[in-house]
N, C-alpha and C positions, 0 to 999 in steps of 0.2 A: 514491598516487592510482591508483586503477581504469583500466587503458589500453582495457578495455569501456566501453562508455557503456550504462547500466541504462535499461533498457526502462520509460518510465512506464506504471504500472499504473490504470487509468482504470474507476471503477464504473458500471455501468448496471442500472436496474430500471426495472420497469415498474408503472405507474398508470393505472387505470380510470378511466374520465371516463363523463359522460353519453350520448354517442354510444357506441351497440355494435360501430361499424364502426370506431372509433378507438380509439388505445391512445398513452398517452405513454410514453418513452423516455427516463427523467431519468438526467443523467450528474452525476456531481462536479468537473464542469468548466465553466467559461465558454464558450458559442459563440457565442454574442453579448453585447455590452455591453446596449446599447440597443435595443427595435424587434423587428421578426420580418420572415423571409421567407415566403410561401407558394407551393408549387410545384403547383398545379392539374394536370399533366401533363409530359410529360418534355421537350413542345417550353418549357421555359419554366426549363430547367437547367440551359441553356448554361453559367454561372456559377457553377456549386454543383456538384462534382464527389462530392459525397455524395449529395447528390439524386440526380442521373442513373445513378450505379449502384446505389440503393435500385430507381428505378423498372423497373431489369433484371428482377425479383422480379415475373413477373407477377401478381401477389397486392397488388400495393399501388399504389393508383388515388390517391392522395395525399400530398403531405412537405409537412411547415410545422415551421420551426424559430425556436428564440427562446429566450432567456436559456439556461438549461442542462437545456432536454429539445427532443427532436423528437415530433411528434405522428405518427401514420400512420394512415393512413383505407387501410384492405382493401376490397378484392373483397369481397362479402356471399357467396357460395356457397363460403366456408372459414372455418374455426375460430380463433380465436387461438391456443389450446393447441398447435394444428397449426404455430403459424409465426413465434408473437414469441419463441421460442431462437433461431432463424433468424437475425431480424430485431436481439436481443439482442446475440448475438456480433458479425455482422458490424458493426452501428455500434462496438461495441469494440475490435474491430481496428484498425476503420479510424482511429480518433481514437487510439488503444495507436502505431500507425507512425506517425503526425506528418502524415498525409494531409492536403492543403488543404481547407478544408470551403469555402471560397469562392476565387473567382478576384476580381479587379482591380475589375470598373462593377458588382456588386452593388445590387441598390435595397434597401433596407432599410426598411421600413414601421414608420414612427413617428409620435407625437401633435408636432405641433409648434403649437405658441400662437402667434400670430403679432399682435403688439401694434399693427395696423393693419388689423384686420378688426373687425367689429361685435363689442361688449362682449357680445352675446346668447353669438354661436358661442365666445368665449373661454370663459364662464360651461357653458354642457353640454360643452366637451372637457375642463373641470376638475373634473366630475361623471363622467364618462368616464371619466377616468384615475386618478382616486380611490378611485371606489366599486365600478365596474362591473369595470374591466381587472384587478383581482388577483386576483377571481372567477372571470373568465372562463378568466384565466390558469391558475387551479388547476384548469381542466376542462380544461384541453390547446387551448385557441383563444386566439385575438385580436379584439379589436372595436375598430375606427378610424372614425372622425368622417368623413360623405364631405360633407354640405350641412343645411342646415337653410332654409327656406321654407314659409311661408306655414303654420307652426303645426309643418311636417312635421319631421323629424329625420331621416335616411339615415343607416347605419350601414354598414358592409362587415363581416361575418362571418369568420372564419377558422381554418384546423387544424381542431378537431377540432367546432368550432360551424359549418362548411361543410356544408351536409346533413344535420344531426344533426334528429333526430325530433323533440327535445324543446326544439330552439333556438327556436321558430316561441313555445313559451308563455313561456319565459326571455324572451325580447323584448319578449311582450306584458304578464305579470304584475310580470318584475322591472325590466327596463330604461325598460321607457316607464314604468310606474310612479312612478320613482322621479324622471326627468328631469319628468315632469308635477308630480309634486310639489314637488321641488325649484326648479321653473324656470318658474311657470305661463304663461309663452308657447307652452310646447311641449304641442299637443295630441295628438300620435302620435310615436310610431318605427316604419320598415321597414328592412327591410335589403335592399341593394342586392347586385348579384353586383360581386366583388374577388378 
């Protein structure tokens, strides 16, 4: 036997999503099971010791992480080309040395059904998590269930659908769309800040 212990070798690429200010960062590893975190700012990284040294990089104005990519929203007055090598290696490093990507009281944002709330909101978070979320997911964000009232639907945005230019008609053409059809209680979706 090897009295070295062999460095795991951990891949990372990157993937274009809809937002030009975001970039995902798919690895070949698990970083979360379930659910995603989003870090809006660095006061909000206490817990995530990946995060808080990503947002060192004054270049990058947002981390959202979930199953096995991070998504990163830049600064608009630089390039990609300019800074996802950058941004490349050090997340491979950092998961390559065995770095904790989370500490201990983590919140973890997930769809959770709860068998004692109205059969409506059961009914659009199983439209949500079916149709909508591995969509969304393939664009580098998140979308969670926040309320539904009086026809409305609230959604919470996230990663790489946080500001993105083109989230405003995805929400209006594809998402409400489809919960209106599928659900006719529901006459609109917005999306709320999360």
């Amino acid at each position: 036997m090897n009295s070295t212990s062999e460095k795991r070798i951990i891949e990372v690429y990157t993937e274009s999503n809809p937002n030009p200010n975001s970039l995902k960062f798919v690895t070949d590893v698990l970083l979360i099971n379930e659910g995603s975190v989003d870090f809006a700012d660095v006061s909000s990284t206490e817990n995530c010791p990946l995060a808080k040294d990503l947002f060192k990089f004054n270049f990058i104005k947002r981390v959202f992480i979930t199953s096995n990519f991070i998504t990163i929203t830049k600064v608009e007055n630089i390039e990609w080309f300019e800074i996802s090598p950058i941004i490349k290696t050090f997340i491979k490093s950092y998961l390559e040395d065995g770095n904790p990507l989370f500490l201990d009281d983590i919140k973890i944002d997930s769809v959770t059904i709860n068998e004692n709330e109205p059969e409506i909101i059961g009914k659009i978070k199983a439209v949500l998590e079916e149709y909508v979320k591995p969509a969304v997911e393939q664009d580098g964000g998140a979308i969670y269930f926040d309320s539904f009232e009086d026809g409305i639907v609230k959604v919470s945005l996230q990663g790489s659908c946080s500001g993105c230019p083109s989230s405003t008609i995805t929400l209006k053409a594809g998402i409400e769309n489809l919960l209106i059809r599928l659900i006719p209680e529901v006459k609109q979706v917005v999306a709320v800040e999360g």
